[in-house]
C-alpha positions in Angstrom: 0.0 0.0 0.0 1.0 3.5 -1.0 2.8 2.8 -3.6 2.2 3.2 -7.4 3.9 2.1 -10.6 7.1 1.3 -7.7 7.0 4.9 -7.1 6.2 6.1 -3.0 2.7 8.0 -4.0 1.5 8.2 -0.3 4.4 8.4 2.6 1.8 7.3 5.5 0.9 4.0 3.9 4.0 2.9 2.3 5.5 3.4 6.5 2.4 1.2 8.0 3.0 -1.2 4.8 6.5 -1.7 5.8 6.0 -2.3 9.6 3.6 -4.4 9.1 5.3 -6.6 6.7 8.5 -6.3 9.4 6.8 -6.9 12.5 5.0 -10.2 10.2 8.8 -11.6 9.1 9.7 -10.8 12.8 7.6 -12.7 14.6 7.5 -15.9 12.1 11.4 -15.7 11.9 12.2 -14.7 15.6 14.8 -12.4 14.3 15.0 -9.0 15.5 14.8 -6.7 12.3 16.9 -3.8 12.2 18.6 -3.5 8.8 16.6 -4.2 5.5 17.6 -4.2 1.5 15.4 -2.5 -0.4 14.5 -2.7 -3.5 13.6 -0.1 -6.3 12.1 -0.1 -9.5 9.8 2.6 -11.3 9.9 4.4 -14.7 12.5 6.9 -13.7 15.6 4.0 -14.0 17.8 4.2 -16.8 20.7 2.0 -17.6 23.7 3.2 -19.8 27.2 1.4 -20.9 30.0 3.4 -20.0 33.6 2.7 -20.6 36.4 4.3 -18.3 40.2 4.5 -19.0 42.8 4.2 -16.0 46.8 4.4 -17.2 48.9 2.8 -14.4 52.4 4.7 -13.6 54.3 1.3 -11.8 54.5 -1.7 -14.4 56.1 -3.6 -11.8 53.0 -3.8 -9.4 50.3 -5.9 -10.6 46.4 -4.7 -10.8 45.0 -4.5 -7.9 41.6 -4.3 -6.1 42.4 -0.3 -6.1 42.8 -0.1 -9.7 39.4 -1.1 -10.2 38.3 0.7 -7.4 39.5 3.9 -8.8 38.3 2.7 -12.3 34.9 2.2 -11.0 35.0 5.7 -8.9 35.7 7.3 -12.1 32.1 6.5 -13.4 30.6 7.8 -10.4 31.8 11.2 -11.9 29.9 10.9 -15.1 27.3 14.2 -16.2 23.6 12.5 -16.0 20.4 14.1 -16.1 19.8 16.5 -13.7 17.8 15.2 -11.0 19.4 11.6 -11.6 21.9 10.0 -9.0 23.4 6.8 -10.2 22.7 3.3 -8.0 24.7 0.6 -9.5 28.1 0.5 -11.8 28.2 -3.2 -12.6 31.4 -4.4 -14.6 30.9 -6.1 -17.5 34.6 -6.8 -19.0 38.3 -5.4 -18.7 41.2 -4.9 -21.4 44.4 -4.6 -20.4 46.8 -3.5 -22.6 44.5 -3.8 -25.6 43.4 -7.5 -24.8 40.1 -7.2 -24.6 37.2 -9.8 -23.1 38.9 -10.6 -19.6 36.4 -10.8 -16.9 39.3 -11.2 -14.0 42.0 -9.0 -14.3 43.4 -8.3 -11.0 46.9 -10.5 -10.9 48.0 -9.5 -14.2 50.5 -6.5 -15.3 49.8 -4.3 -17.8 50.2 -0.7 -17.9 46.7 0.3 -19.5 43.6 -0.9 -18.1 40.0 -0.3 -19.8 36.7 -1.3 -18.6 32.9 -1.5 -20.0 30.6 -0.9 -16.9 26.8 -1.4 -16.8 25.8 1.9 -15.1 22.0 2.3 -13.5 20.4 6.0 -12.7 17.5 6.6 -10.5 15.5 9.6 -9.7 16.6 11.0 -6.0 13.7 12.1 -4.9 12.4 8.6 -5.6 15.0 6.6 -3.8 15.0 9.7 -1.2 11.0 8.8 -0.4 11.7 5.2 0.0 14.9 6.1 2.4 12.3 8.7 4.0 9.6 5.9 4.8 12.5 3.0 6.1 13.3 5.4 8.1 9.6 6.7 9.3 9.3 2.3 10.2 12.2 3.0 12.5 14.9 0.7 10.5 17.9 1.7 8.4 18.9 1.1 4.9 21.6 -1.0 4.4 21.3 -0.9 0.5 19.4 0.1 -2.4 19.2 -2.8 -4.9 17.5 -2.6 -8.5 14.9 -5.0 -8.5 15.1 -7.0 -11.3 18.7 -7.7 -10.1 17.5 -9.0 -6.6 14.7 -11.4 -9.2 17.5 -12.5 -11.1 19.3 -13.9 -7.6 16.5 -15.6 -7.0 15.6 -17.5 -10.0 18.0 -17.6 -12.9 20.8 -20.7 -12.9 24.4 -20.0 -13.7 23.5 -22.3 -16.7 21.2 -19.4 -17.9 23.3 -16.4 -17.1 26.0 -18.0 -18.9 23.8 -18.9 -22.3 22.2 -15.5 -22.6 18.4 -15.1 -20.7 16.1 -12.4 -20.2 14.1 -12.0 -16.8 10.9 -10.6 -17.2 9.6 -10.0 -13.1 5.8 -8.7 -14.1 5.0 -7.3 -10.4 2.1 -5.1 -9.2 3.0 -1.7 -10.7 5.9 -2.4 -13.2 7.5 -5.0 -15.0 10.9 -5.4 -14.4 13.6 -6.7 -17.6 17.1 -7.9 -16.6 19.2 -9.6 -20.1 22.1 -11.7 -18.8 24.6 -13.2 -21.5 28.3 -14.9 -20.9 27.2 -14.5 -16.9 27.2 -10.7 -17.4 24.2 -8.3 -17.2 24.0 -6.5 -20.6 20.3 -4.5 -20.7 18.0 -3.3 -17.8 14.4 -1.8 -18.4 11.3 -1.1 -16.5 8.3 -1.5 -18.1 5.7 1.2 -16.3 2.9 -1.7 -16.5 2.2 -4.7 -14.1 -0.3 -6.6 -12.8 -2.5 -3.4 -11.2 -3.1 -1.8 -14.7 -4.7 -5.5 -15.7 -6.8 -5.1 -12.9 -7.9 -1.7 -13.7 -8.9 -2.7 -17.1 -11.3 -5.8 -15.6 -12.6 -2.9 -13.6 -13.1 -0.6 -16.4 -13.9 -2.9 -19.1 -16.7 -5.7 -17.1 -18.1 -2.6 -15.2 -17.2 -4.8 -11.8 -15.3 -3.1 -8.4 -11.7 -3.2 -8.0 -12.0 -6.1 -5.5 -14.1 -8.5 -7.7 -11.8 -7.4 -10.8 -9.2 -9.0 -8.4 -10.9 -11.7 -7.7 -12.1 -12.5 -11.5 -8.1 -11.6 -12.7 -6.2 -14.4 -10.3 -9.0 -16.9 -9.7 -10.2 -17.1 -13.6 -8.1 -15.2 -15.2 -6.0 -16.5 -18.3 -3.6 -15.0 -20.7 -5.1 -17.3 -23.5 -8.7 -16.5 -24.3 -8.7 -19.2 -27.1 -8.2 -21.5 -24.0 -11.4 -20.8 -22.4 -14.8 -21.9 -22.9 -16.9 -20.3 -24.5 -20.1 -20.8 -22.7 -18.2 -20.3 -19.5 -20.1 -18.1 -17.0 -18.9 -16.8 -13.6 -21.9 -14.9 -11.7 -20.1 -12.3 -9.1 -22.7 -11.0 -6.2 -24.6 -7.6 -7.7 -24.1 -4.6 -5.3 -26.4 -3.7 -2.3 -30.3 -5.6 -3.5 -29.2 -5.6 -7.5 -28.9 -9.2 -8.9 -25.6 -11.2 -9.4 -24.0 -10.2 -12.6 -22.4 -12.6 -14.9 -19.2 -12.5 -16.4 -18.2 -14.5 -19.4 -15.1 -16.0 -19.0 -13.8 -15.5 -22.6 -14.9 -11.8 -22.3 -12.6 -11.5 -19.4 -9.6 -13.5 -21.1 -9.8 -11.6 -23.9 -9.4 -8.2 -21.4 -6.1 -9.9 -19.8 -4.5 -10.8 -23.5 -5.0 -7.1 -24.7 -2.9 -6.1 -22.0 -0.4 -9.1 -21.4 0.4 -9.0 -24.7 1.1 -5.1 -24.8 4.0 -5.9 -22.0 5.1 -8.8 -24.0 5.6 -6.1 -26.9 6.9 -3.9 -24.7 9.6 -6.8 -23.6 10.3 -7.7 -27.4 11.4 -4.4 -27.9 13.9 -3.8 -24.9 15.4 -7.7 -26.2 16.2 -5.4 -29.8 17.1 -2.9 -28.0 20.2 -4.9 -26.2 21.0 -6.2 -29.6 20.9 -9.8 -27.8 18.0 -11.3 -29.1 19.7 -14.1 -31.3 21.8 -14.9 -28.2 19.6 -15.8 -25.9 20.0 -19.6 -25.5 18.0 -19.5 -22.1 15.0 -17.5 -23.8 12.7 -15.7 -21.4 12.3 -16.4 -17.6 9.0 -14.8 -16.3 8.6 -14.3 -12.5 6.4 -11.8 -10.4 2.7 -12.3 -8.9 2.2 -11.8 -13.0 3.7 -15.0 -13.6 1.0 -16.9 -11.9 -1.3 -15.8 -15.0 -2.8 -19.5 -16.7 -1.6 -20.1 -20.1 1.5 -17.0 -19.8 4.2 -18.7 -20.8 2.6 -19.8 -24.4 1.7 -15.8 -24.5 5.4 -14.8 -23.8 6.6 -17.9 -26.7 3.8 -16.4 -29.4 4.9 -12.9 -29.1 8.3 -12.9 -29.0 9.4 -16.4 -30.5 11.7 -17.2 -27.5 11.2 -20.4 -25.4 9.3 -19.2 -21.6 9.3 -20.4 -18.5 8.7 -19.5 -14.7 10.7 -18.8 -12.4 10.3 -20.4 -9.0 12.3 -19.3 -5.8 12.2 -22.2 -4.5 15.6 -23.6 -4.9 17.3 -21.6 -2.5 14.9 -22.2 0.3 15.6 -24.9 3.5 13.7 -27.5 3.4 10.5 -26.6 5.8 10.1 -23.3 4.5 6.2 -22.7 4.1 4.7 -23.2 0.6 3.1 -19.5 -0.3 7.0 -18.4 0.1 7.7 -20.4 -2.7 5.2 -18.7 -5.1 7.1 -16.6 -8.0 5.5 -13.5 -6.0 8.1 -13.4 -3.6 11.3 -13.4 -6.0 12.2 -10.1 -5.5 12.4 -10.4 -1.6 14.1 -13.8 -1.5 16.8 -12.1 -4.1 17.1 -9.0 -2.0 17.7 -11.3 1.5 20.2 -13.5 -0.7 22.0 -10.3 -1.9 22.0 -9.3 1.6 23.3 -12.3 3.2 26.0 -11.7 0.3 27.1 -8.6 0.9 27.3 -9.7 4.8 29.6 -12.8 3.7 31.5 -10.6 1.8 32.6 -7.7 4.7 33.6 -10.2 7.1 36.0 -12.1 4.1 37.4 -8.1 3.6 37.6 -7.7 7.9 39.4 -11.0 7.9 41.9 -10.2 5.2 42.7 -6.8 7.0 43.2 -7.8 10.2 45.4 -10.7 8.7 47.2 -7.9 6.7 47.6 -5.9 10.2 48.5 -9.2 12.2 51.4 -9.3 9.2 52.6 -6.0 9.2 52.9 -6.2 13.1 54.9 -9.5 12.6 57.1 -7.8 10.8 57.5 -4.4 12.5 58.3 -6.8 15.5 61.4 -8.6 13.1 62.5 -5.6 12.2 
């Protein structure tokens, strides 16, 4: 509640949303919630390559984690829109000394060291709102994470990642694309459309309430209206002393196809757009409440020609995990507490490896 299109559009809300979703994963967890990742999408995010140039004065030093530091701090300097502050700089590949396509290059000497970087912009005011209502729930932000990436942590297989896929996460107020090929990310879009605008046009389009549109969208709802009957009838309860009013399945269908297959355009066209479409060997992996949709896959496979299938979260739960978790609703927050528990493994490893390095320089202070 309170937000729209993955935009904050009402402050109060979005704050009781998020404690009562907290105080919810509290009390079934047992774990005192202080931190959180959070994720953003919305309209305003743009992605942009960007390749940055770093020439190295000492030949006999190999590259280091502070080369690519520096390389990467570089991009943080580049001129964006006004109003634009950027969120992620994801490397891509390296050249060193004109060798190009090396994904690893710390280790090796060289003297001139390029990289492409995948760089992601949001609005500030937009991430400053969602920082403004954490905050208002009384936790802090640890990170800001892009949500398609936090999908794609969730559901994709190093398999796919490595072949070439596209993640299409159709959530409630945007559809979020991630393309992944040789392991790297390549192309991320959000689509302004998700599964609210589908409900809207049930609304608008069988003259029913937003709640029965709801209802009608994920209890008969298909993306195929060729697949339903076409005597099919649902009767829905008429408003205070009116009659029931029945719905014809096919009629409804035919509503969720119109727009379904507007996203799936929409999708097609940020595939060109990446130039990657003949390299996808993994096709398209659809997750999101969206994905529950009957007969979506064989939508996604007639409008773009690429093989479909849904993503599940499932794999990287324990065993005894409750079974609406594993719904492909919940990608995005499974990928944002795996990217957390990540980043977690990942300062300890860089505490441990300082204090070694101080434990050494100490050692040898002490010989000297």
């Amino acid at each position: 509640l309170g937000v729209s299109r993955g935009v904050v559009a009402n402050i109060n809300k979005t704050v009781e949303a998020i404690k009562k979703a907290v105080d919810e994963a509290s009390e079934k967890s047992g774990v005192n919630i202080k931190t959180v990742h959070v994720g953003i999408a919305g309209q305003h995010i743009k992605s942009i390559q960007h390749r940055a140039l770093v020439v190295r004065n000492n030949v006999d030093i190999e590259i280091n984690d502070e080369d690519l530091s520096k390389l990467k701090s570089d991009i943080y300097r580049l001129p964006i829109n006004p109003g634009d502050e950027i969120i992620h700089v994801l490397p891509q590949e390296y050249t060193v000394d004109n060798e190009p396509g090396i994904r690893e290059p710390i280790g090796r000497y060289g003297v001139r060291l390029e990289g492409n970087f995948h760089v992601i912009t949001a609005q500030i005011t937009a991430a400053k709102n969602i920082y403004k209502c954490v905050r208002l729930a009384g936790l802090e932000v640890d990170d800001l994470i892009l949500e398609p990436l936090a999908s794609a942590e969730a559901v994709l297989s190093p398999e796919e990642l490595e072949a070439g896929v596209c993640l299409v996460d159709i959530g409630g107020g945007t559809t979020d694309i991630a393309i992944f090929h040789d392991g790297i990310i390549r192309h991320t879009a959000v689509i302004p459309y998700g599964g609210n605008i589908i409900t809207e046009d049930i609304k608008e389009g069988l003259t029913v309430i937003k709640d029965h549109a709801e209802l009608l969208k994920t209890k008969f709802g298909s993306a195929l209206s060729a697949e339903t009957k076409v005597n099919e009838i649902i009767a829905i309860p008429g408003l205070r002393g009116r009659e029931p009013k029945e719905i014809s399945v096919r009629n409804l269908s035919s509503i969720i196809q119109a727009r379904i297959e507007e996203i799936f355009e929409l999708v097609y066209c940020e595939i060109k757009n990446s130039g990657l479409e003949r390299k996808l060997v993994g096709g398209i992996v659809l997750t999101g409440g969206g994905a529950q949709l009957k007969n979506i896959t064989q939508l996604a496979e007639y409008v773009t020609g690429l093989d479909a299938r849904i993503g599940l979260p499932n794999e990287h739960l324990a065993k005894g995990m409750v079974e609406e978790v594993k719904s492909p609703m919940f990608s995005t927050g499974i990928g944002l507490v795996i990217k957390g528990l990540k980043g977690e493994s990942d300062k300890v490893a860089k505490t441990n490896i300082s204090e070694k390095d101080q434990d050494t320089n100490s050692a040898s202070s002490r010989v000297k």
